[in-house]
C-alpha positions as CSV (number, residue, x, y, z in Angstrom):
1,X,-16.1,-0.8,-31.1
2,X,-17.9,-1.0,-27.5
3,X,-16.3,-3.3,-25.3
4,X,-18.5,-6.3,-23.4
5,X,-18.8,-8.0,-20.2
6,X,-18.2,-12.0,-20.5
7,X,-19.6,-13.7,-17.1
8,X,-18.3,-17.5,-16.0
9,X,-22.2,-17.9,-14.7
10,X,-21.8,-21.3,-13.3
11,X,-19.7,-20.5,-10.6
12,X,-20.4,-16.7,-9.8
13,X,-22.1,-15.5,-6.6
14,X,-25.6,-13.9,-6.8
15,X,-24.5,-11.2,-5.3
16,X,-22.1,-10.5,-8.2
17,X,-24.5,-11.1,-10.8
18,X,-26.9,-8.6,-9.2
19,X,-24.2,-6.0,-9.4
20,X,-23.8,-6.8,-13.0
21,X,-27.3,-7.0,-13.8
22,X,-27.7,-3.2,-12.4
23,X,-24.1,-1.8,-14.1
24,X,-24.6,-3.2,-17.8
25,X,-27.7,-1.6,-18.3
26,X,-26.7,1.7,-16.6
27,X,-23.8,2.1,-18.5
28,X,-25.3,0.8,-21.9
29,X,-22.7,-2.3,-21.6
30,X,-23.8,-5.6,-22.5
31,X,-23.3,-8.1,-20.1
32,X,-23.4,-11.9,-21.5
33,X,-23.6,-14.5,-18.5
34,X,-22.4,-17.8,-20.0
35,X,-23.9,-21.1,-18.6
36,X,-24.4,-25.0,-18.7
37,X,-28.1,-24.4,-16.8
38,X,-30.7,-22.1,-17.4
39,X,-29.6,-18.6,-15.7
40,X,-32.4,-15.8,-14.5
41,X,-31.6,-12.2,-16.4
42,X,-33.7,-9.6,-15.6
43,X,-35.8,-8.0,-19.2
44,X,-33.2,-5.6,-20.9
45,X,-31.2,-5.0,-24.2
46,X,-28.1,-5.2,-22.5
47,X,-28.4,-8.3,-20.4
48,X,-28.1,-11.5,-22.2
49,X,-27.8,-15.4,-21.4
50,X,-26.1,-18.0,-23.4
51,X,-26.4,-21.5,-22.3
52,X,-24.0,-24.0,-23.5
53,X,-24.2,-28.0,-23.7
54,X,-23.2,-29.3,-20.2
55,X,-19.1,-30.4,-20.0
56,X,-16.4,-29.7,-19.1
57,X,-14.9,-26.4,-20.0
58,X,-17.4,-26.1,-22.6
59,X,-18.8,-22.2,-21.2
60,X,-15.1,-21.4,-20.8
61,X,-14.3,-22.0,-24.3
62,X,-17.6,-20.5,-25.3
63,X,-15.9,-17.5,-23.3
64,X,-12.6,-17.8,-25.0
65,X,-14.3,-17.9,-29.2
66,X,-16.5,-15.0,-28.6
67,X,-14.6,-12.4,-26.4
68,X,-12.3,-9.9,-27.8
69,X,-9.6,-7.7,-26.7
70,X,-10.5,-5.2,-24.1
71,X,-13.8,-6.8,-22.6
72,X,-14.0,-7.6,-19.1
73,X,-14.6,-11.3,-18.1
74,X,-15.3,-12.0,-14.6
75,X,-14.3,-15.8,-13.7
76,X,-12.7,-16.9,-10.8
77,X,-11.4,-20.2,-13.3
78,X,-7.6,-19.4,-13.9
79,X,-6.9,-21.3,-16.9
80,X,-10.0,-19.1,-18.6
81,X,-8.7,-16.1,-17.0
82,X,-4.8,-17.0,-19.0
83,X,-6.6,-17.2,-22.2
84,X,-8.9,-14.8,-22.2
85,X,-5.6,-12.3,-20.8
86,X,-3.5,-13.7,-24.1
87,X,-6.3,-12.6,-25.9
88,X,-6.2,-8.7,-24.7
89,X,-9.2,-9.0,-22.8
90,X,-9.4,-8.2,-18.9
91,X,-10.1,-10.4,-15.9
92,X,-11.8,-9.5,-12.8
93,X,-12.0,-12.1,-10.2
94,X,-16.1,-12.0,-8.3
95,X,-14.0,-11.5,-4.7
96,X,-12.8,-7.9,-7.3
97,X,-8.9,-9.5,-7.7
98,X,-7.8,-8.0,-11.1
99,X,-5.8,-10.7,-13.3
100,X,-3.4,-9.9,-15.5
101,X,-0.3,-11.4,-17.5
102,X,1.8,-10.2,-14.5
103,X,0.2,-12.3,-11.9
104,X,-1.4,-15.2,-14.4
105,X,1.5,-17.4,-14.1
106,X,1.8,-17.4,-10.3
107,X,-2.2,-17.8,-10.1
108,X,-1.7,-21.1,-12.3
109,X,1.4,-22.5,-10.7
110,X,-0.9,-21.9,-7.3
111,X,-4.0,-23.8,-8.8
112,X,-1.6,-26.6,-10.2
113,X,0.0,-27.4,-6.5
114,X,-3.9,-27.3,-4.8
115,X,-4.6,-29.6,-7.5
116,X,-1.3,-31.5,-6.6
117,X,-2.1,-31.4,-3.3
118,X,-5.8,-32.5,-3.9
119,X,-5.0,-35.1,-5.6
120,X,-2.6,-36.5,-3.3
121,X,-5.2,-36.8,-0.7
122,X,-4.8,-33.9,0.8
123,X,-7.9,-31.9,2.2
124,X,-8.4,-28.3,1.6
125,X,-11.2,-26.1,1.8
126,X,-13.4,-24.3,-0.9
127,X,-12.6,-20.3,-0.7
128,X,-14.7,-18.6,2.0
129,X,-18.3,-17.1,1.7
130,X,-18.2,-13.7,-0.5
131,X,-17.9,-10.6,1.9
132,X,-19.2,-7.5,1.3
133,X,-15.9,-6.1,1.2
134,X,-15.0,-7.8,-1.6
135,X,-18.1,-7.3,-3.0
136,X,-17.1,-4.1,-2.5
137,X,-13.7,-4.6,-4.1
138,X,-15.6,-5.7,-7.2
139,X,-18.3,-3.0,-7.5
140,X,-15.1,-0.8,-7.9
141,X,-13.2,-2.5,-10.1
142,X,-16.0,-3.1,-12.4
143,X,-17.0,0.9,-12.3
144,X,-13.4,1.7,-13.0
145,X,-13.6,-0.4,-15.6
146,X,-16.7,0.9,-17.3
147,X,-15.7,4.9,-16.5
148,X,-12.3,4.3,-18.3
149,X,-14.7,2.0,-21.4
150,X,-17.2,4.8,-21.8
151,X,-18.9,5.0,-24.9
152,X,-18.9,8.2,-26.8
């Protein structure tokens, strides 16, 4: 069975997409970007949208019903990321930061304190704009990926 792609679309960077919306097709993966707003994909067979009912978590559980172990989601969410690890798929992170169950629970203890810390008051700071070399970083991981998921 061919694996697919499952994109958190709300959140990931343009640049991102547009590496995805040139890889899918290339490689004859298909590459579902999942979204509470209407999403732009270029015309082809293996580019495709889904757009869910606005709410919370509702594209990440979308994500979570329909993937299937050994696609590649690419969210930068971490609870999605743990479920969609205990399901056997991979995670890929848009700044190219591979999730897995070895480094899950550290990324979730991580997000808890922020969120702690956030809700104590606290100020922090959104992540930094995308660079190109993480773009970079993600191009990579995502070709890797693809090389080793080959169709044949």
């Amino acid at each position: 069975m061919a694996v697919a792609i499952w994109v958190d679309a709300d959140a990931c960077p343009v640049a991102i997409k547009e590496i995805l919306f040139k890889a899918a097709p290339r490689t004859q993966t298909t590459a579902t970007f999942v979204a509470n707003h209407g999403i732009k994909v270029p015309p082809s067979p293996w580019l495709k949208r889904l757009q869910v009912e606005k709410g919370f978590d509702i594209a990440d559980n979308e994500i979570v019903q329909r993937v299937s172990a050994g696609d590649l989601v690419v969210t930068s969410d971490i609870p999605l990321a743990d479920e969609v690890i205990a399901k056997g798929a991979e995670v890929v992170t848009p700044r190219g930061e591979q999730l897995t169950r070895e480094n899950i629970r550290s990324r979730l203890n991580i997000r808890d304190f922020m969120d702690t810390m956030r809700a104590s008051g606290v100020q922090t700071s959104g992540p930094p704009p995308l660079s190109q070399k993480e773009r970079q970083t993600f191009a990579n991981v995502l070709d890797r990926f693809l090389a080793a998921n080959r169709h044949t």
